[in-house]
C-alpha positions as CSV (number, residue, x, y, z in Angstrom):
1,X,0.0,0.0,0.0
2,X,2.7,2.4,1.2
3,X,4.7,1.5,-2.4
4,X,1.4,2.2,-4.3
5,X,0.2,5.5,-2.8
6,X,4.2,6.8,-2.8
7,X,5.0,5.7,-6.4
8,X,1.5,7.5,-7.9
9,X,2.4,10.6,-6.5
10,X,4.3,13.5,-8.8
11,X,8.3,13.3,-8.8
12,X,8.2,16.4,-6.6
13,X,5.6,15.1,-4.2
14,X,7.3,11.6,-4.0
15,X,10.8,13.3,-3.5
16,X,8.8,15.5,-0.8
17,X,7.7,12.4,1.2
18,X,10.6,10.7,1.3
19,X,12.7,13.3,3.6
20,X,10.1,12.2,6.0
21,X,9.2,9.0,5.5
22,X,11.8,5.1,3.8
23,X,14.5,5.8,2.3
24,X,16.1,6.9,-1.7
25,X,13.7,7.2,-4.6
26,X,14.7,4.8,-7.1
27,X,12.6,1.8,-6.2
28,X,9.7,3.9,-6.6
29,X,10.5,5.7,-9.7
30,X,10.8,2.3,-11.1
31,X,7.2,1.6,-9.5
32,X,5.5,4.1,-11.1
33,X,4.9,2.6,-14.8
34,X,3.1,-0.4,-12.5
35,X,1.1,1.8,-11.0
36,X,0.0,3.7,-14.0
37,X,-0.8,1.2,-15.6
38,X,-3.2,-0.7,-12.3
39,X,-5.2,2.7,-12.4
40,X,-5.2,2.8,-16.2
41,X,-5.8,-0.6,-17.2
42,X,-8.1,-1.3,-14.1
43,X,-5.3,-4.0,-12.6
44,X,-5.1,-5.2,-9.3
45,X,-2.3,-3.7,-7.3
46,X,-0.1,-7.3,-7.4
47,X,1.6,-5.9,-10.6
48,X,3.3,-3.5,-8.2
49,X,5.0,-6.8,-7.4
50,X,6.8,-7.3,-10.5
51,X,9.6,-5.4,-10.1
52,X,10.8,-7.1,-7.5
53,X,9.7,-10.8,-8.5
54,X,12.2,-9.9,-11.8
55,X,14.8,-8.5,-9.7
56,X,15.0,-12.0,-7.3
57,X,14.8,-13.7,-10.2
58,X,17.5,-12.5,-11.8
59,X,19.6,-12.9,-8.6
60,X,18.1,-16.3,-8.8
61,X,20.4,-17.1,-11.9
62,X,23.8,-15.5,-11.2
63,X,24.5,-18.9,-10.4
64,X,24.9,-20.0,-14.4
65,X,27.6,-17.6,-14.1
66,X,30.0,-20.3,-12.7
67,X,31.9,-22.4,-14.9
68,X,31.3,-25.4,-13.0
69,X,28.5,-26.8,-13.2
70,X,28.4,-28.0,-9.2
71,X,28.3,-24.4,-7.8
72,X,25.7,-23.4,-10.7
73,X,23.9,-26.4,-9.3
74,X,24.7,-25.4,-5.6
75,X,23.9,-21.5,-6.4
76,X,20.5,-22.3,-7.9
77,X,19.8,-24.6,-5.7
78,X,20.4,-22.5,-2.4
79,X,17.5,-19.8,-4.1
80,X,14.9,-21.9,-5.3
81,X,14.4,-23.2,-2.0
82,X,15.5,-19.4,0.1
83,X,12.2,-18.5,2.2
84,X,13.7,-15.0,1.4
85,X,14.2,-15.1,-2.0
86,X,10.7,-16.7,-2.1
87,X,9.2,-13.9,0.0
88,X,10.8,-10.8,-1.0
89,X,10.0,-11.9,-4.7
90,X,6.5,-11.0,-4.0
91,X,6.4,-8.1,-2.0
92,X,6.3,-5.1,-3.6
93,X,9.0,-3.5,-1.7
94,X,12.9,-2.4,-2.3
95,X,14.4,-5.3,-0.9
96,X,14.6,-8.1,-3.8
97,X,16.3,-5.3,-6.0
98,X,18.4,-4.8,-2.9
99,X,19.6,-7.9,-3.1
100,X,20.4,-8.0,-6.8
101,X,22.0,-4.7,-6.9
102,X,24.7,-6.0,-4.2
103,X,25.2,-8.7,-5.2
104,X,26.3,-7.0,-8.8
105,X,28.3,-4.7,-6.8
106,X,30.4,-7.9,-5.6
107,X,30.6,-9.6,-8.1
108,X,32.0,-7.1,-10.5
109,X,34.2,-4.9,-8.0
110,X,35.3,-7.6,-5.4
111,X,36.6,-10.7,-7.2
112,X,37.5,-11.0,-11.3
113,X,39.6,-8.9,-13.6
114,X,39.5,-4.8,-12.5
115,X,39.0,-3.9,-16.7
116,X,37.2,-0.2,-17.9
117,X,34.1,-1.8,-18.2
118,X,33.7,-3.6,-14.7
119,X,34.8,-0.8,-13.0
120,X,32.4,1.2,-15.2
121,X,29.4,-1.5,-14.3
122,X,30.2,-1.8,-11.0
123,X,30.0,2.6,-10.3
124,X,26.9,2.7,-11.8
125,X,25.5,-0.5,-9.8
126,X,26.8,0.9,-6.6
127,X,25.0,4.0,-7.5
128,X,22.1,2.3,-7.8
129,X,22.1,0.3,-4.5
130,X,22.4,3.3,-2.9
131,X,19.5,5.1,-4.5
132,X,17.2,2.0,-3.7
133,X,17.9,1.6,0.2
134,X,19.9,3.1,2.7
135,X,20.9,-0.7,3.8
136,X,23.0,-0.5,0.6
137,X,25.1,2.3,2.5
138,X,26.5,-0.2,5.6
139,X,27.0,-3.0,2.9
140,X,29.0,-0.4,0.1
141,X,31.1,0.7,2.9
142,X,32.2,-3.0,4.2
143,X,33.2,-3.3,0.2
144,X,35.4,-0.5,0.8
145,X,36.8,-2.1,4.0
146,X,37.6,-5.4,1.8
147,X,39.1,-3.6,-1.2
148,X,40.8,-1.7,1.0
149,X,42.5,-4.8,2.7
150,X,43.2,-6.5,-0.4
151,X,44.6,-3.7,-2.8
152,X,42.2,-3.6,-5.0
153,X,42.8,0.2,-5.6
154,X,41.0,0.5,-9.1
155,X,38.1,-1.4,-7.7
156,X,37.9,0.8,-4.6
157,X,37.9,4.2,-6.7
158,X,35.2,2.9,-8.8
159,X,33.2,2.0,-5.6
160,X,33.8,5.4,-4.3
161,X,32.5,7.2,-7.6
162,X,29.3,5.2,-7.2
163,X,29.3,6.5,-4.1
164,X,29.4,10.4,-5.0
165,X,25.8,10.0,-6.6
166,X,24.6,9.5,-2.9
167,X,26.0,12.5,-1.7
168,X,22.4,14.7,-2.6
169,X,20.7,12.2,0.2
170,X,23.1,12.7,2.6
171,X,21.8,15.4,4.2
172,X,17.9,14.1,3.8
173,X,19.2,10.9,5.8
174,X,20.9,12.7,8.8
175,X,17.4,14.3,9.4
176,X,15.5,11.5,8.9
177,X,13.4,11.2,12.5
178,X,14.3,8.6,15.2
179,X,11.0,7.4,15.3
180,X,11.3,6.3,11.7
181,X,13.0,3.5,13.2
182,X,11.2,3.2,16.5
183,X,9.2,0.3,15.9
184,X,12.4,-1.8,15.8
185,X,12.9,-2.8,18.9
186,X,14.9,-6.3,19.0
187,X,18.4,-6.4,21.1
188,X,21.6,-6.7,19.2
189,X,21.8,-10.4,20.5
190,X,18.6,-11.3,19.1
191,X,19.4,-9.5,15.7
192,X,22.7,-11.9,16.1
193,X,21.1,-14.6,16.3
194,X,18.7,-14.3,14.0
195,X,21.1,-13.2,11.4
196,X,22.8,-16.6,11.9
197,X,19.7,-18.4,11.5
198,X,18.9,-16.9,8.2
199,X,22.5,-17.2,6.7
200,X,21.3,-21.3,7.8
201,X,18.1,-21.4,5.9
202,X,15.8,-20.5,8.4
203,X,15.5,-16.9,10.4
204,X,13.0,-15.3,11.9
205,X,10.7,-13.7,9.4
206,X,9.4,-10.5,9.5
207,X,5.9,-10.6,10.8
208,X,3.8,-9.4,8.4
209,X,4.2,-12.2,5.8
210,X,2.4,-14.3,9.1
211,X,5.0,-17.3,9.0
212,X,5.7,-18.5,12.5
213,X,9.2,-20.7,12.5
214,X,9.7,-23.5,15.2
215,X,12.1,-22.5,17.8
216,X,14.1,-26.0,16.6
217,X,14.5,-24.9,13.5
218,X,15.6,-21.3,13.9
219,X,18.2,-23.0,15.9
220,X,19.2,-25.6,13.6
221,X,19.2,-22.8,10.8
222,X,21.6,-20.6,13.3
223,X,24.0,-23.6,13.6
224,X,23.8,-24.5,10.0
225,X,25.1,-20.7,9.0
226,X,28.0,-20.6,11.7
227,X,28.8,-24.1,10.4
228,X,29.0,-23.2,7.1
229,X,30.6,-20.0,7.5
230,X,33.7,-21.7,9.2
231,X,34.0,-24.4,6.4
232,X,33.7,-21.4,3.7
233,X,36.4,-19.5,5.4
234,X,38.8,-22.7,5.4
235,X,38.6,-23.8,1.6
236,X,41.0,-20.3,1.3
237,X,39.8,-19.0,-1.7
238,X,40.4,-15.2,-1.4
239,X,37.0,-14.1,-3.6
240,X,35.4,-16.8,-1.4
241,X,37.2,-15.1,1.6
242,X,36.2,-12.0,0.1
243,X,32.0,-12.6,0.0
244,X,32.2,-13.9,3.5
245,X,33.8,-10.9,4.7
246,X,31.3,-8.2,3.3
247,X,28.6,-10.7,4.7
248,X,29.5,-10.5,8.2
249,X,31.2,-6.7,8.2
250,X,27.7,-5.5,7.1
251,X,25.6,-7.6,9.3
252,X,28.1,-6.7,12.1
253,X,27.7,-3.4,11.7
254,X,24.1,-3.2,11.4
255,X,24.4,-4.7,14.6
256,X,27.0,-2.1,16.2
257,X,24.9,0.9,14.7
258,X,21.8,-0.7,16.7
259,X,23.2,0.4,20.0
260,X,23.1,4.2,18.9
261,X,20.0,4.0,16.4
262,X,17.7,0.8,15.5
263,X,19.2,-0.4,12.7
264,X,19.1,-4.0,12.9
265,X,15.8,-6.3,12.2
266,X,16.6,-9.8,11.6
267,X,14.3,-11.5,8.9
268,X,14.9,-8.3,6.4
269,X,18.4,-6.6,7.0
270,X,20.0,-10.0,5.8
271,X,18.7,-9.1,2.4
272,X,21.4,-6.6,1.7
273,X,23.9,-9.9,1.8
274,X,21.9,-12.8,1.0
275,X,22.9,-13.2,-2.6
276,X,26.9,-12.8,-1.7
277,X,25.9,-15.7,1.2
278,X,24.6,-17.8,-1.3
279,X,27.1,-17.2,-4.4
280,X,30.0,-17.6,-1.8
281,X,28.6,-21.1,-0.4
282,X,28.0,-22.0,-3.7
283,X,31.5,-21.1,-5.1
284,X,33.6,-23.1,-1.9
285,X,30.8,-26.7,-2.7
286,X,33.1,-26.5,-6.0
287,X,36.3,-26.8,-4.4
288,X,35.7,-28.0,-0.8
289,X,33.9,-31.2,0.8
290,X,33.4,-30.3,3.9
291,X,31.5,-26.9,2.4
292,X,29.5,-29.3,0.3
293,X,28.2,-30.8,3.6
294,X,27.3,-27.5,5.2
295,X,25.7,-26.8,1.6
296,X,23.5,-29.6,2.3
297,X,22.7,-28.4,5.7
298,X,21.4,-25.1,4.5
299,X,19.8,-26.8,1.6
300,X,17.8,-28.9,4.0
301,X,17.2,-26.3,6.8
302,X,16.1,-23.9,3.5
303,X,13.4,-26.2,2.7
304,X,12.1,-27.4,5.6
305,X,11.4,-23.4,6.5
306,X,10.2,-22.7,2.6
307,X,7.5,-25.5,3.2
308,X,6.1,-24.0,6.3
309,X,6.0,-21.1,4.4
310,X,3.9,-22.4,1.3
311,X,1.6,-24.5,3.9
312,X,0.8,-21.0,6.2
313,X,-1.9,-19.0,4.2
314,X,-1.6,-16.0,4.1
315,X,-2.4,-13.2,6.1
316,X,-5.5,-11.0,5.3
317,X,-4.8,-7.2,6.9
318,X,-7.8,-6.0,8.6
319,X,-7.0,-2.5,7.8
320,X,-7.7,-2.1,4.1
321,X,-10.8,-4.5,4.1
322,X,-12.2,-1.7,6.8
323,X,-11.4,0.8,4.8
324,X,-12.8,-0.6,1.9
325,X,-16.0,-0.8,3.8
326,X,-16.2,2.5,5.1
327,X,-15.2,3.4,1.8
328,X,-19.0,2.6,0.7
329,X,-20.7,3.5,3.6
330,X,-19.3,7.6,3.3
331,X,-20.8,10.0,1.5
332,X,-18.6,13.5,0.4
333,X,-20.2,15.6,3.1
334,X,-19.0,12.8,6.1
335,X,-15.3,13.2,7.8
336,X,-13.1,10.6,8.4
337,X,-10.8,10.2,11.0
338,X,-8.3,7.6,10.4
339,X,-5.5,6.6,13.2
340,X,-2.5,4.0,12.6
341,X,-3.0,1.3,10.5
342,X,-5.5,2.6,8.7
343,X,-4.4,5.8,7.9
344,X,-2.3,4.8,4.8
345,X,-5.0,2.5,3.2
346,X,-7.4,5.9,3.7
347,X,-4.8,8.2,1.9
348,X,-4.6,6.0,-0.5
349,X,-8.3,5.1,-1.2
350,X,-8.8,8.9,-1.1
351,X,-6.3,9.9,-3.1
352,X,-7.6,7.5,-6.0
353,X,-11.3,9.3,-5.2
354,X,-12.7,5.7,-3.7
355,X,-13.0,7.8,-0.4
356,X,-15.2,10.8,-0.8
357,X,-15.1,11.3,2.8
358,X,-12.5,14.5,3.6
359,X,-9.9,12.6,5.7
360,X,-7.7,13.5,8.5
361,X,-4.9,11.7,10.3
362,X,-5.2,11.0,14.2
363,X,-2.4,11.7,15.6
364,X,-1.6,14.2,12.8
365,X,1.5,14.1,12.0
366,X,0.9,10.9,10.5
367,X,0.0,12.4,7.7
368,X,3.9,13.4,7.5
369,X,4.8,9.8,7.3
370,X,2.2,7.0,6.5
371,X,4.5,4.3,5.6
372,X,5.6,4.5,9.5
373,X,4.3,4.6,12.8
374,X,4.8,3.6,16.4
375,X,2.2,1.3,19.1
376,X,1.5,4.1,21.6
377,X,-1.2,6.4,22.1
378,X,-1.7,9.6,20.8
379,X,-0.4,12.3,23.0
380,X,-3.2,14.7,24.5
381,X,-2.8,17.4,22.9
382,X,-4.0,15.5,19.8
383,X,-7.0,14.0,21.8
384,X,-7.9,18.2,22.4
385,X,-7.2,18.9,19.0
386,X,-9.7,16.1,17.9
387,X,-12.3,17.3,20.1
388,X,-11.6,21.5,18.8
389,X,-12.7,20.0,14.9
390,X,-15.7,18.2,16.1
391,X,-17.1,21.2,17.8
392,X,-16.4,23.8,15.2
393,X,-17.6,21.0,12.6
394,X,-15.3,21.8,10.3
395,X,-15.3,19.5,6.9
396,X,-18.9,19.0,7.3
397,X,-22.1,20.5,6.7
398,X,-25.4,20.1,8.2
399,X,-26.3,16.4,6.7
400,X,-22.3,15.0,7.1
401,X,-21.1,12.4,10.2
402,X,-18.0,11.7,11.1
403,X,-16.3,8.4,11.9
404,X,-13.2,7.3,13.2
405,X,-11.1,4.4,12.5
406,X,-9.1,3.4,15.0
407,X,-7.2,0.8,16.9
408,X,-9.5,0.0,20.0
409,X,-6.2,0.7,22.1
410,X,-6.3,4.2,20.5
411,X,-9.5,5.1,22.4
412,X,-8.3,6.9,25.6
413,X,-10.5,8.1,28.3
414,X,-10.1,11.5,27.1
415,X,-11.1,10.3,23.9
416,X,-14.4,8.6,24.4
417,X,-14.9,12.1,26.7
418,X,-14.3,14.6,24.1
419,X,-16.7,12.7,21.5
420,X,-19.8,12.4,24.1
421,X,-19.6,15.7,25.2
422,X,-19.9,16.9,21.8
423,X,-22.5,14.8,20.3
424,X,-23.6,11.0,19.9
425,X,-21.0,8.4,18.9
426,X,-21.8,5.1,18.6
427,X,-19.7,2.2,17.9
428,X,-20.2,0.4,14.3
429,X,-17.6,-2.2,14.8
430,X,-15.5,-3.4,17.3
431,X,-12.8,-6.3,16.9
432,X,-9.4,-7.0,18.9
433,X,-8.0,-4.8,16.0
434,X,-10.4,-2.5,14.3
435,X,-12.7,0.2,16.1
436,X,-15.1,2.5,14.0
437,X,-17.2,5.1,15.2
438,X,-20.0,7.1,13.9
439,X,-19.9,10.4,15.7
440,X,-23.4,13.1,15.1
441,X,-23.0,16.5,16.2
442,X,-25.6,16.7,19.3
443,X,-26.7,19.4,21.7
444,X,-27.2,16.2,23.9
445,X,-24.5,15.3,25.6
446,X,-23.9,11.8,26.5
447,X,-21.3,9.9,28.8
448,X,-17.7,8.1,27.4
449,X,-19.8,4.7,28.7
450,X,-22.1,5.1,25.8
451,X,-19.4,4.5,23.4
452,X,-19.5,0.4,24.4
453,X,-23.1,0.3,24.3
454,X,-24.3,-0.2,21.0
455,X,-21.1,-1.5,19.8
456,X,-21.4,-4.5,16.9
457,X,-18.8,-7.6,17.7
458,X,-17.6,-9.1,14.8
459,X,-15.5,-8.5,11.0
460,X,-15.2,-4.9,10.0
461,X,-17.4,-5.7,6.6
């Protein structure tokens, strides 16, 4: 949702949201031909998920890039059965094109001949990875920090000329919000561990795709990694060396940086490596027997956690099927009042004219930055700003309601006060996740208890 409503936007507006609100623009500059042609051609919003399903499975056949044909067998075989690659093919997010773009930058700056046109290729993919996340920055500089080690000069100048593109976003990053990052809020030991896990097949996914993974097998997953990290290290090939290095330098530092800012979040960060991971385990099976065991360790870890995900259905968000359904019920004279999660499937809805409604963010500075938000309650002052609007009515007229979607936890005390002083609310819907209210202007004033009264249990439809 967050891709589809940033990527219709105007260049300007799109740049415009961003100093607020993810991170560089190219992922959704590359969006916005998919989304022209949803709204155009009267397509569902899964062709937003091309981009990415083309970018993973391009990093799905890197592998034929070996001569032999073991590690094109080992390579290939590591992705088709990745829950990662699997995943991130299908979401309509930056990540798979994260993962392709560094794992170009590797392959044509760390190992192989330094000629004019792999230095060339690797500037301008380097560029790119940094224009599509700001992941790419942590991973770029531990490339420096391994062509710096091994001498590769040329390599390293061509890195660092990519990198100039990135200097405009500099500035737009260092004022990026804390909160931006808020909702991360694993340790560094966790992230360690779950980093492990995932270089073993297994992880702990992020938890919107709705995949639980056994306990046992995030463990097996996090010995199956270290294992077959130490036998890559020991079959001594120095590109092999090399991918191994950038692996753990990045997700080491992602980890480091996590004690000043959130920076680490184990089931998505690994992204950034995950093709390096898997051409470097692939390239040591060639040469190495003992790496062909820990390939088959990962291999089998890898698809026992792949089956689990293909067997969990999945998830169905509550917050755009309530929006959807408010979307009929509204008519251009109503207000809405949308807090977090359903703010951004509101904006979106509106902005495409499906909601006629006028519609305003609660707290309001949501509307700064849909794509984000933190799990706490509004802060009062938004609570007395909410209740200022409903009693000089503005955005309605005489014949318009307004309603409010909210989290139930997102009705305070002060709240349910400042809506039955100033009219009759009554509750449409209430579930453990979604809370709508229809709120009349009133002379007669009612109590915050009324709000639970005529309240309807069940789905928001």
């Amino acid at each position: 949702m967050f891709t589809a409503w940033l990527s219709r936007l105007p260049v300007g507006a799109l740049l415009d949201a961003l100093r607020f609100d993810s991170g560089p623009p190219l992922f959704y500059l590359i969006e916005k031909p998919f989304v022209f042609a949803a709204e155009s051609l009267g397509l569902s919003d899964n062709v937003l998920r091309i981009p990415a399903f083309i970018a993973v499975l391009a990093a799905s056949v890197i592998g034929l890039m070996f001569r032999g044909r073991a590690e094109r067998r080992c390579y290939v075989a590591l992705a088709a059965a990745s829950p990662f690659f699997l995943l991130y093919s299908a979401e309509a997010r930056a990540y798979g094109l994260l993962l392709l773009l560094d794992a170009g930058v590797f392959l044509l700056l760390l190992r192989g001949p330094e000629t004019r046109r792999r230095l060339f290729a690797g500037a301008l993919w380097t560029a790119a990875a940094l224009s599509t996340h700001y992941l790419a920055l942590i991973f770029v500089a531990s490339a420096a920090a391994v062509l710096l080690v091994r001498r590769r000069w040329r390599s390293l100048a061509a890195l660092a000329a990519g990198a100039v593109t990135f200097a405009p976003w500099i500035p737009l990053l260092l004022r990026q919000p804390v909160e931006a990052t808020g909702w991360i809020r694993e340790g560094a030991l966790a992230s360690a561990s779950g980093f492990a896990s995932a270089l073993g097949g297994a992880g702990r996914l992020a938890p919107n795709f709705g995949v639980w993974i056994p306990g046992l097998l995030v463990g097996a997953g996090a010995i199956a990694g270290l294992a077959a990290a130490w036998t890559v290290w020991r079959a001594r090939d120095p590109d092999t060396r090399a991918a191994v290095s950038v692996v753990f330098l990045t997700l080491g530092a992602l980890v480091a940086a996590s004690w000043i800012r959130p920076a680490a979040f184990a089931g998505r960060s690994e992204m950034a490596v995950l093709g390096v991971w898997v051409w470097a385990l692939a390239s040591a099976a060639g040469t190495a027997r003992r790496a062909r065991w820990a390939v088959g360790a990962v291999l089998a870890v890898s698809a026992c956690t792949t089956a689990l995900v293909i067997a969990t259905p999945p998830p169905r968000p509550s917050a755009p099927v309530a929006v959807e359904a408010l979307a009929r019920r509204v008519r251009p004279a109503d207000r809405v009042i949308a807090g977090a999660p359903f703010y951004l499937p509101a904006r979106l809805a509106a902005d495409r004219g499906q909601l006629t409604a006028r519609l305003e963010a609660y707290p309001s500075e949501l509307a700064m930055h849909p794509g984000w938000f933190l799990e706490r309650a509004p802060p009062v002052a938004e609570t007395a700003a909410v209740e200022r609007t409903l009693r000089s009515g503005a955005g309605t007229d005489a014949r318009g309601r307004t309603y409010l979607l909210l989290h139930p936890s997102q009705l305070s005390r002060e709240l349910a006060r400042a809506l039955t002083s100033q009219g009759v609310a009554r509750e449409l819907v209430r579930t453990p996740d979604v809370l709508l209210i229809e709120w009349i202007a009133s002379p007669v004033a009612g109590r915050a208890s009324d709000l639970s009264r005529d309240g309807e249990q069940g789905h928001p439809e």
